[in-house]
C-alpha positions as CSV (number, residue, x, y, z in Angstrom):
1,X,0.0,0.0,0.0
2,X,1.3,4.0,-1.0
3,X,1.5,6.5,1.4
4,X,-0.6,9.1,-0.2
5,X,-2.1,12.3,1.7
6,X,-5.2,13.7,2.3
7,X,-5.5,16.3,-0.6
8,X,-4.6,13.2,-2.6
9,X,-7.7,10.8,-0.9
10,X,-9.7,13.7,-1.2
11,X,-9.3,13.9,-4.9
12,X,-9.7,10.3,-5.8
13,X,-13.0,10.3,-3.8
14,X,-14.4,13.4,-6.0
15,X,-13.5,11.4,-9.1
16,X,-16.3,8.7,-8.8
17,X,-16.1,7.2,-11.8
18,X,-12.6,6.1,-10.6
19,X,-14.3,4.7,-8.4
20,X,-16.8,2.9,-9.8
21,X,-13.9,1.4,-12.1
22,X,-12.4,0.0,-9.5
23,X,-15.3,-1.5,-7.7
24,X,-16.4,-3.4,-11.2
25,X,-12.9,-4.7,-10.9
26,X,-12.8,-5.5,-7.8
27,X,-15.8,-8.1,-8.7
28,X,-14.5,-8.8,-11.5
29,X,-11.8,-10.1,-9.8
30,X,-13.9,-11.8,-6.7
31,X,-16.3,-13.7,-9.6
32,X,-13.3,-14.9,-11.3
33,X,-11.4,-16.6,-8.2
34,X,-14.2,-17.8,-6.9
35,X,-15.0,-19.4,-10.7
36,X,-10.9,-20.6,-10.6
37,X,-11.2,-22.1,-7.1
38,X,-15.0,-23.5,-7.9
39,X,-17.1,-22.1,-5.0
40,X,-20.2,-20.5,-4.5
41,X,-20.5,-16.6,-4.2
42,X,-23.2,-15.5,-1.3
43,X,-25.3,-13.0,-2.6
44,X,-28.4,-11.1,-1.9
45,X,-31.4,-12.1,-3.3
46,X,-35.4,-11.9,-3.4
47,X,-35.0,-10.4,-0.1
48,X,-32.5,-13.5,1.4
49,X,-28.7,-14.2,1.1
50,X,-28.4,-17.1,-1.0
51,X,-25.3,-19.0,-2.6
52,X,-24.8,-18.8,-6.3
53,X,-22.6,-20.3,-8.8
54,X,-19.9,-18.3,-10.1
55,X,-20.1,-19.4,-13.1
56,X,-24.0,-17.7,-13.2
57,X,-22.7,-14.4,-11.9
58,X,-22.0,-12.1,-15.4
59,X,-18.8,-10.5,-16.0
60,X,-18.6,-6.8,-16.4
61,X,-16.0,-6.3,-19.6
62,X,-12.5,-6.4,-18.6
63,X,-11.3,-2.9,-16.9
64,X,-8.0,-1.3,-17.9
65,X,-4.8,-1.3,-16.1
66,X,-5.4,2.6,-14.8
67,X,-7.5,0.9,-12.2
68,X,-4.0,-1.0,-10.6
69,X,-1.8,1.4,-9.0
């Protein structure tokens, strides 16, 4: 993990579509482990958690590399 300061949190937090980028990787990444590994993902569902397969669970399109510092 960096060292970054507060006027440099601040600004990534303004920029939500940053973001956003990196949650849908961050899923992305979480559905294709749990595809690799072959377990279940718990998810919320008609009002109840329930497990799923990953293998159900679609993919949002792969996310560039600005994502990764």
């Amino acid at each position: 993990m960096t060292d970054r300061t507060t006027q440099e949190i601040a600004l990534i937090l303004r920029d939500g579509e940053a973001i956003d980028r990196a949650f849908a990787e961050g899923y992305r990444q979480t559905v294709l482990r749990h595809r690799r590994l072959g377990i279940p993902l718990v998810v919320w569902q008609d009002d109840r958690v329930v497990e799923v397969s990953a293998e159900s669970i679609e993919l949002p399109l792969e996310m560039s590399t600005e994502v990764r510092r």
